[in-house]
C-alpha positions in Angstrom: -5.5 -18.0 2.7 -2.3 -15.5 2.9 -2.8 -12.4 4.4 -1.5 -10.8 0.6 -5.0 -12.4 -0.8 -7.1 -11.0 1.4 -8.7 -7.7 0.6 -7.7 -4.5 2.6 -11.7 -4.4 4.2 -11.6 -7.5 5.5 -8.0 -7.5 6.9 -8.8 -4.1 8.9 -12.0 -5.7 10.2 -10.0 -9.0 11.0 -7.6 -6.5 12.7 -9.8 -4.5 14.7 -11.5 -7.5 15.7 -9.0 -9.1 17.2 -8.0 -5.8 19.0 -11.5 -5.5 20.6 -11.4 -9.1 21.7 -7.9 -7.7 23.3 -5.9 -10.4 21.3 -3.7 -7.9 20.2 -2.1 -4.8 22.0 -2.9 -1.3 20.8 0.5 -1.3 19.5 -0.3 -4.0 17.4 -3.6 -2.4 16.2 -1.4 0.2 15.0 1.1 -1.1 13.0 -1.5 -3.3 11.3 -3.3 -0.5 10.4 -0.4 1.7 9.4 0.7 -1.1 6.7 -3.1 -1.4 5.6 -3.5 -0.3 1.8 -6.6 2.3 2.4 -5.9 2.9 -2.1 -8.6 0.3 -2.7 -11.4 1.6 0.5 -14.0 4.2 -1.0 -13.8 7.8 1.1 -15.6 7.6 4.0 -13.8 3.8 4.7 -10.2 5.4 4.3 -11.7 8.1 6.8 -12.9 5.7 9.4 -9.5 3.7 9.5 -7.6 7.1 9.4 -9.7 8.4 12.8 -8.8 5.1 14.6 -5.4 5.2 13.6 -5.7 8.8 15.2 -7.2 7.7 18.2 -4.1 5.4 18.8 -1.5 8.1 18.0 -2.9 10.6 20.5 -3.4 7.9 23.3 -7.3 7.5 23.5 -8.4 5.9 26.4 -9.7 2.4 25.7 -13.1 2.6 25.8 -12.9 6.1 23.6 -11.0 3.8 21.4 -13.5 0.8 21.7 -16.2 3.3 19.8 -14.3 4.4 17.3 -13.2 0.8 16.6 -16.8 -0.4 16.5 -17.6 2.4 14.2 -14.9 1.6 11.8 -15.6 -2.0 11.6 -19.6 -1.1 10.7 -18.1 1.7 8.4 -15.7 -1.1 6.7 -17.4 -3.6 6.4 -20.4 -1.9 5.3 -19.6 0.1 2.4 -16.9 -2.3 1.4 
């Protein structure tokens, strides 16, 4: 499937998935998550994905990171 027909929840979960199994960089994580459309995520999703994308700005260590990933992916992928 393309990446343009899969819905914004499950490409940030993809995403941060991938990160936390270190197959991408942080830098990565990033810019996958800047270019995620948050219009379609209810409140508190587009809140979680906005705090990790904090996190990353402000250089987080990686396990403060690793929490706030986890918490975003239960947060996604739960209210989604």
């Amino acid at each position: 499937m393309s990446p343009e027909r899969i819905r914004a929840d499950d490409q940030i979960v993809n995403v941060i998935s991938r990160w936390l199994a270190r197959h991408i960089s942080d830098a990565e994580l990033r810019t996958e998550l800047e270019r995620a459309d948050l219009a379609g995520l209810s409140p508190e999703q587009a809140e979680a994905v906005a705090e990790l994308r904090n996190g990353l700005q402000v250089g987080a260590d990686r396990p403060g990171l690793e929490m706030i990933a986890r918490e975003t992916v239960e947060a996604v992928a739960l209210w989604g």
